[in-house]
LODRENKE-98958 format. One record per residue (C-alpha): residue number from 1; chain; residue in three letters; x, y, z. Coordinates in steps of 0.1 Angstrom, whole numbers, plus 5000, padded with zeros to 4 digits. Each point is the difference from the previous one (the first is absolute). Layout:
residues N
MARLO   n chain res   px   py   pz
MARLO NUM     A Ala    X    Y    Z
...
***
This chain:
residues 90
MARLO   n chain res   px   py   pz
MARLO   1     A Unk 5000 5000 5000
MARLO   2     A Unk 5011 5033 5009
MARLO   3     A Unk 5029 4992 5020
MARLO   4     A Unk 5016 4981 4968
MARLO   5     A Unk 4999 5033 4980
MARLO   6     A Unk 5010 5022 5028
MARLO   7     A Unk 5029 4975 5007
MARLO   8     A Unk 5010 4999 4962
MARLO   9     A Unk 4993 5038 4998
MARLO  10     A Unk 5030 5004 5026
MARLO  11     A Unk 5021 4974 4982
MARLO  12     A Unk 5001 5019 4969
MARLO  13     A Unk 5003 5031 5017
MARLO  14     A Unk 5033 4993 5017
MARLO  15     A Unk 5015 4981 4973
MARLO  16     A Unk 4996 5027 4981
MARLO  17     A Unk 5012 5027 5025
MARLO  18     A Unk 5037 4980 5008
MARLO  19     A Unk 5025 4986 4984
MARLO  20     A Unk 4996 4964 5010
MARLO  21     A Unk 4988 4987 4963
MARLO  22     A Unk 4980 4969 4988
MARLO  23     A Unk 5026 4974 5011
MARLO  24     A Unk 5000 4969 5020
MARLO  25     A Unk 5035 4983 5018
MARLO  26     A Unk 4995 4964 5009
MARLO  27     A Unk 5030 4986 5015
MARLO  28     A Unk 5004 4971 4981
MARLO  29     A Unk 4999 5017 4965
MARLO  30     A Unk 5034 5025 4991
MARLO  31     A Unk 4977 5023 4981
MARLO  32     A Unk 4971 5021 5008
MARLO  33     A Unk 4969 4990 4984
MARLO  34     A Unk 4979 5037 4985
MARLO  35     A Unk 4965 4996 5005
MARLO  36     A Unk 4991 5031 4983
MARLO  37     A Unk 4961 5010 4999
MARLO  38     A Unk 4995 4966 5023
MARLO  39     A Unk 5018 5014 5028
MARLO  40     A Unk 4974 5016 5018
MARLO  41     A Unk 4976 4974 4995
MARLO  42     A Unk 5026 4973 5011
MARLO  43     A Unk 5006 5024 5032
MARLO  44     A Unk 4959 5002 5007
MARLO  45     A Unk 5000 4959 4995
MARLO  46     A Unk 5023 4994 5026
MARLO  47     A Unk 4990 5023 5024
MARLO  48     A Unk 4964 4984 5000
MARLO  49     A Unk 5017 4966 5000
MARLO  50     A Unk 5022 5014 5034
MARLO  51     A Unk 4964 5005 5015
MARLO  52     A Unk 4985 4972 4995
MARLO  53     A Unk 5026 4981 5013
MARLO  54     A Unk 5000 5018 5031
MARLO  55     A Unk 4965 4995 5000
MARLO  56     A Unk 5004 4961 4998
MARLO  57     A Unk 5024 4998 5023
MARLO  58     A Unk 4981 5019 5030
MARLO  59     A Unk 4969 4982 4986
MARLO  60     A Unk 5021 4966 5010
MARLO  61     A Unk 5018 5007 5029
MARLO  62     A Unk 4995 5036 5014
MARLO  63     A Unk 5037 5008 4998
MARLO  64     A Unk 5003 5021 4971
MARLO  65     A Unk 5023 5028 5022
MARLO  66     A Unk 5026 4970 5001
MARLO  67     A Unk 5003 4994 4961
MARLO  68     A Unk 4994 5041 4993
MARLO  69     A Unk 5030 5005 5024
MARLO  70     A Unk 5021 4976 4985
MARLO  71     A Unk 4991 5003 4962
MARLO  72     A Unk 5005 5038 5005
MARLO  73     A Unk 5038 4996 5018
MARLO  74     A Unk 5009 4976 4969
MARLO  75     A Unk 4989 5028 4972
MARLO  76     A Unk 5016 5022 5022
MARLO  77     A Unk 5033 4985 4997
MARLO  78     A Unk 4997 4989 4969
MARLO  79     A Unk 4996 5036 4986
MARLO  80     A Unk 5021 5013 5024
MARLO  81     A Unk 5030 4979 4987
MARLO  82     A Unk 4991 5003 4965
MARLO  83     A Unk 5015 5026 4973
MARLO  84     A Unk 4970 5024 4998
MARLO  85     A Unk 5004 5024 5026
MARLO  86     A Unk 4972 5019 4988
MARLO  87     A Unk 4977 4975 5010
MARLO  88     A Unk 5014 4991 5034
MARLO  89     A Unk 4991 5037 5010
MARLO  90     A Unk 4961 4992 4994
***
């Protein structure tokens, strides 16, 4: 619904306002992959997919802090320690 557009709405906008570009790093490919015009609607997929994960697991088990926590300390480092400073500042 509304929150989809408003979400993609603020995708677009800040891709378009910084320099971070349309690319992707996975650490087990050299290059970056360009997504191009699929970029934001690669971003918007998985942050929906992040919620409903979240969702599942406090659905199952009522510890969703726990996973949160630890899922946000691994990005964390893992941009941290990566080349793009850029995006370690967000």
């Amino acid at each position: 619904g509304t929150g989809g557009y408003v979400s993609g709405s603020v995708a677009y906008c800040v891709q378009q306002s910084t320099d971070l570009g349309t690319e992707i790093y996975l650490p087990f490919i050299k290059n970056s992959i360009d997504l191009g015009i699929m970029f934001v609607p690669f971003v918007v997929l998985v942050m929906i997919s992040s919620v409903n994960a979240v969702n599942l697991t406090d659905g199952l088990d009522g510890l969703a802090p726990l996973i949160s926590g630890l899922d946000s300390g691994i990005a964390d480092e893992i941009t941290t320690k990566s080349a793009s400073s850029t995006l370690s500042s967000l």
